[in-house]
Each structure stands twice: as structure tokens, then as C-alpha cells.
C-alpha positions in Angstrom: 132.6 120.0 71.9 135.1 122.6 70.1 133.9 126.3 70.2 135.1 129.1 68.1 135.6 132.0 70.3 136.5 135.5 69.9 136.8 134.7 66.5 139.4 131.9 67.0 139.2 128.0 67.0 141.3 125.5 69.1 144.1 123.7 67.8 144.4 120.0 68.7 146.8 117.6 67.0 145.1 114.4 65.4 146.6 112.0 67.6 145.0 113.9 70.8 142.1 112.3 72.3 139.1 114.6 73.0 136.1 112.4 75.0 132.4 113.6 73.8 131.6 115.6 76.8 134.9 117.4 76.9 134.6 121.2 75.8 137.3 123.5 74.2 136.7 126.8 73.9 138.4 129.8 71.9 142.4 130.1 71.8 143.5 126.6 72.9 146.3 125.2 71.4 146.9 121.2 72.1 149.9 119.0 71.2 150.4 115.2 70.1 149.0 112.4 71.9 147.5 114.3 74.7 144.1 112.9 76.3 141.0 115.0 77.7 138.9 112.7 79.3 134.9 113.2 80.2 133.5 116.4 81.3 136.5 118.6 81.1 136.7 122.3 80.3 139.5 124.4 78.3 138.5 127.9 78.0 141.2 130.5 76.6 138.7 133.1 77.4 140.6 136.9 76.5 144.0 135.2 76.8 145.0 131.8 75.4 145.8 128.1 76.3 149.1 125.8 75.0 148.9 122.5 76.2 152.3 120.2 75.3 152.3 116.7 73.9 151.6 113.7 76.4 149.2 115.6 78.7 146.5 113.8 80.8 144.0 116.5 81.5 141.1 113.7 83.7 137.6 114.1 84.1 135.8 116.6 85.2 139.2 119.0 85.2 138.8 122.9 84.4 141.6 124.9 82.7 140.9 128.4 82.3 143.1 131.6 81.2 141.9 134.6 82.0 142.4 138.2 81.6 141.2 141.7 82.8 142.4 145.1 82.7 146.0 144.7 81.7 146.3 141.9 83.9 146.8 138.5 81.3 147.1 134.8 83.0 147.8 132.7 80.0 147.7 129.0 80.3 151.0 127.1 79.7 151.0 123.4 80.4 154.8 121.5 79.5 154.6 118.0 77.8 153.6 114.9 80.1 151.9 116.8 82.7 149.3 115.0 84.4 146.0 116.9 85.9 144.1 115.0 88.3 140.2 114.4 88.2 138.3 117.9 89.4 141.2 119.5 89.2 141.0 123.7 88.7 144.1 125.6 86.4 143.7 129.1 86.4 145.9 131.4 84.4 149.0 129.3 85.5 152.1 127.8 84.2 152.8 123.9 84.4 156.2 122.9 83.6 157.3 119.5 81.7 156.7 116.6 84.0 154.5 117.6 87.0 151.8 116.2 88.3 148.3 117.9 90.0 146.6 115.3 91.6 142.9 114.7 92.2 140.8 117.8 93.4 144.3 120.4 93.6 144.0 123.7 92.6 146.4 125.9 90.9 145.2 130.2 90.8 146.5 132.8 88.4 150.1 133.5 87.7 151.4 130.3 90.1 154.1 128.6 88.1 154.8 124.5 89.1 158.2 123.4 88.1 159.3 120.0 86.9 158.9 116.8 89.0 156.8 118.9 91.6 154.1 117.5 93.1 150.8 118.9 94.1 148.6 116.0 95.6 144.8 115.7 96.4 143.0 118.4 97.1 145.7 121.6 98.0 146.0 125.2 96.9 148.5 126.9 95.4 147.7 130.5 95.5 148.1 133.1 93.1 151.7 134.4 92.3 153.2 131.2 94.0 156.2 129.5 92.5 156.6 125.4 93.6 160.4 124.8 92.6 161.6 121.4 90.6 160.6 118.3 92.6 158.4 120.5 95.6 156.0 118.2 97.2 152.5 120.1 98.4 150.9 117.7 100.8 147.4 116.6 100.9 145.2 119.4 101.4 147.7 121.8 102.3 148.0 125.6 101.0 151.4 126.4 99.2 151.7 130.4 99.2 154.2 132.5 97.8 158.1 133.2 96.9 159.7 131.3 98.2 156.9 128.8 98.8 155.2 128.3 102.2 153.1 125.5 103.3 149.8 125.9 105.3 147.8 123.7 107.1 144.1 124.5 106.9 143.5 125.4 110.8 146.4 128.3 110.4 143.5 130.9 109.3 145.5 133.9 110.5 148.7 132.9 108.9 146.9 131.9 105.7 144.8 135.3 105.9 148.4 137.4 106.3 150.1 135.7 103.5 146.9 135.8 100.9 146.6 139.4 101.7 150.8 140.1 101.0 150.1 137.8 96.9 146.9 140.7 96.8 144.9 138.2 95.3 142.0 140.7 93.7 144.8 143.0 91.9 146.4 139.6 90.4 142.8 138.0 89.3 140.6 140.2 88.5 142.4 143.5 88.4 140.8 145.1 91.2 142.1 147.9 93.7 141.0 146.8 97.2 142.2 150.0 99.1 139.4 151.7 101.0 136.6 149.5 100.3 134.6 146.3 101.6 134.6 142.7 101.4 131.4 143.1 99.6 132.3 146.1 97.6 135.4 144.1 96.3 133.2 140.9 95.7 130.2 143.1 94.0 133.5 143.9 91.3 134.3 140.3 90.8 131.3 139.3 89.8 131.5 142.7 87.6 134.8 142.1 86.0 133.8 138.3 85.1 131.0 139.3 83.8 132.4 141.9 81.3 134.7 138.9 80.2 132.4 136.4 80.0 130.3 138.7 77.6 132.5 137.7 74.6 130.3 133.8 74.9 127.4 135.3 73.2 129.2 135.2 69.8 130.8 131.6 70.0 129.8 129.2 67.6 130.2 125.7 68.1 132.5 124.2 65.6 132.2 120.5 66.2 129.1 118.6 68.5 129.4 115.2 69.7 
């Protein structure tokens, strides 16, 4: 499914391959030969979405820019990068030649170099930069410049360095001083929201 959306309609080269239940939404832009398999999602929302030539983008795989306040998290994915199946791209940058495996995620402003590696199902936090040829174990948390590795048991350590990348301010725009864990998630779901309002004027520009 390709959706117009804020008044602007994907781009995708006519030797890409776009499977039936895939959906691209708004300011996508897709190169030659690149393949997006069943059940994924590229959604520019407020920012926008360049995807190289050669990219594998699996099943089931959500890329997402997004944008709020004056905080912007573009999408920029390199030629021949492969993302695994339920995979999650978030305003990040993928350089030429990496590789996300199955179930990884990738948050806002994170930037993965050539040749690295994250494999199944770890977490590279917002703001994090995983130099050329960096190898994120299984299931591990990669967090910050330079990178550190977590394991998931370390919930202190992980709690320290999510709250020095100041996660809210980077994704959603959000001032945390002075106010709750609730307070700050009431505002998420806010902010999103307000974003996600622009859907009610898409128009779906070709139905499988």
C-alpha cells in the first residue's frame, strides 16, 4: 500500500520490490533494486525517509522518522543494508553495508556505521554511535559515545546511562525536570498524538 501524506507521495524505483501487505507512507524515498518484504511499515511521518539501492527491509520490519518540536530524526538507510525480520528503525542513520538482524532495535538519532553488526534482538539507544565493523551481541544494549555494551540484568547501569542520552528530550521533545514518570508518559502519548494527527488527510495512492 503507498500513501500520500502530508501532501507528499513516496518515491520507489521500478526495479524495487514492494510485497502486497507492505505499506509506505508520506516522504519515503526508495532506491534501485531494494526489496520490502510482507507486512512491513515506512512512515516518513513530519520528517522523511531515504532508503539506498540494494536494501532488504524483511517482514514484519517498521521504519519510522519522526519529528516534534524542533527535534527532527530523519531516516537515512546506505545501499545494501540489510534489516532483519521485526526489526524497529527509528529516526536513525544506517550506513552502507550494515546489517540489523532479526528483532534489533535502532531509537532516534543512533547512527550504525559500515560493516557493524547488530544481531537478534539488541538495542541501540537513542544518540548512540556503533563505529565501522562494531559487533552488538545478542540481546545486548549498546548505549552512547563512545559505545557501551549492557547486558540485560545491569538495570542500574542501563538506568544511569539512559538517563545521561535524556531519552524524552531526544524523542519526543519533552523537558523531564521536576515532573513524574507519569507526567512525562501522559506527554508522550500527547506529543505522538499531535503528530499522528496529520493521518486523517492521507489518501491511499495505490491498494493491493
Amino acid at each position: 500500500m503507498i500513501i500520500k501524506h502530508r501532501g507528499i507521495e513516496p518515491t520507489i524505483d521500478p526495479s524495487t520490490y514492494v510485497a502486497p501487505t507492505a505499506a509506505i507512507i508520506g516522504d519515503v524515498k526508495i532506491g534501485a533494486h531494494a526489496k520490502v518484504m510482507f507486512g512491513a511499515v515506512i512512515n516518513s511521518e513530519g520528517s522523511g525517509v531515504t532508503i539506498g539501492e540494494n536494501v532488504i527491509i524483511s517482514e514484519n520490519a517498521v521504519i519510522r522518522a519522526t519529528a516534534a518540536g524542533n527535534k527532527d530524526h530523519p531516516i537515512n538507510i546506505g545501499d545494501n543494508v540489510f534489516i532483519g525480520p521485526h526489526c524497529t528503525i527509528l529516526g536513525a542513520t544506517l550506513k552502507p553495508c550494515s546489517y540489523i538482524a532479526t528483532g534489533a532495535t535502532v531509537l532516534q538519532g543512533a547512527i550504525i556505521c559500515s560493516g557493524a553488526v547488530i544481531t537478534v534482538g539488541a538495542l541501540v539507544h537513542a544518540c548512540t554511535f556503533i563505529p565501522k565493523d562494531f559487533f552488538v551481541p545478542p540481546n545486548m544494549i549498546a548505549i552512547g559515545e563512545p559505545v557501551q555494551l549492557f547486558s540485560q540484568d545491569q538495570k542500574k547501569e542501563i538506568g544511569k546511562a539512559v538517563m545521561s542520552v535524556g531519552f524524552a528530550n531526544v524523542a519526543f521533545n519533552i523537558e523531564v525536570s521536576g515532573k513524574s514518570r507519569a507526567e512525562i508518559y501522559k506527554e508522550t502519548t500527547l506529543v505522538r498524538s499531535e503528530e499522528y494527527e496529520a493521518h486523517f488527510s492521507d489518501k491511499i495512492i495505490k491498494e493491493d
